[in-house]
N, C-alpha and C positions, 0 to 999 in steps of 0.2 A: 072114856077118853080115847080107847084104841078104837072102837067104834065108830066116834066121829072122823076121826082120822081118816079110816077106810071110807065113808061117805063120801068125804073132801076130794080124796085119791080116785073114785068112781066116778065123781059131777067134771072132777078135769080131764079124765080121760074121754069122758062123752062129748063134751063142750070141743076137745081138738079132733077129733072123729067126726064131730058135725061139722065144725070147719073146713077141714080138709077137702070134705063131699061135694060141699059148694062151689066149690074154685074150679075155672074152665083153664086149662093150660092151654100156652101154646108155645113153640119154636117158633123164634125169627130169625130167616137167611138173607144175608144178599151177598150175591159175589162176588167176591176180591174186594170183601174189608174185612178189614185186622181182629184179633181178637182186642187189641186196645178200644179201636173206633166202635165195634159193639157196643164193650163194654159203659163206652163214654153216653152211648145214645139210649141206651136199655137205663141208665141212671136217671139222665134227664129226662125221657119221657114218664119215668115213675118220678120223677119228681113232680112234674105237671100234672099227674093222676091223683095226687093225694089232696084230699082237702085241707091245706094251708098245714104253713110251717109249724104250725103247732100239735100236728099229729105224730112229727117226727119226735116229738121231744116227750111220746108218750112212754115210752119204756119197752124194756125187751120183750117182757111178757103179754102186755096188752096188744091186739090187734089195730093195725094202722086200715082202714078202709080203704082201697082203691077201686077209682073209676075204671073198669077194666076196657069199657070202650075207648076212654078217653086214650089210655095208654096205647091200645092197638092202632089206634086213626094216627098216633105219633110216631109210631114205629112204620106204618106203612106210609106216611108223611116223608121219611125219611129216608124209603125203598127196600125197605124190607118188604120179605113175605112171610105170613104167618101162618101156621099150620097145626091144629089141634092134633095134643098130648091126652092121651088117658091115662 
């Protein structure tokens, strides 16, 4: 039993480790708007990047898929500038 335990606890820790790896960050600026108006536009473009309203309703745990192009074309749609995070 504690053996498979430790398995389970090893396969989830790799699975968030490989996750992590994948993902290209970035910062978006633009000057003189609000921390609100960001926020409102970093919402809405992740909301246009996800594949449909039913990804949201998948749980905390599970991975939602975003289109990471899709979201950046919306964010720089909207005058931002974007700038890779390591």
């Amino acid at each position: 039993m504690l053996g498979r335990l430790f398995i389970m606890a090893v396969i989830a820790c790799f699975w968030l480790f490989a996750s992590c790896a994948q993902v290209e960050r970035r910062v978006y600026a633009k000057p003189e708007v609000t921390d609100t108006q960001r926020t409102q536009d970093h919402r809405e473009c992740l909301r246009s990047a996800i594949d449909g309203p039913r990804d949201l309703e998948r749980g905390l745990f599970l991975t939602i898929p975003v289109d990471r192009e899709t979201f950046n074309k919306c964010m720089e749609a909207r005058g931002y500038m974007g700038q890779r995070v390591r």
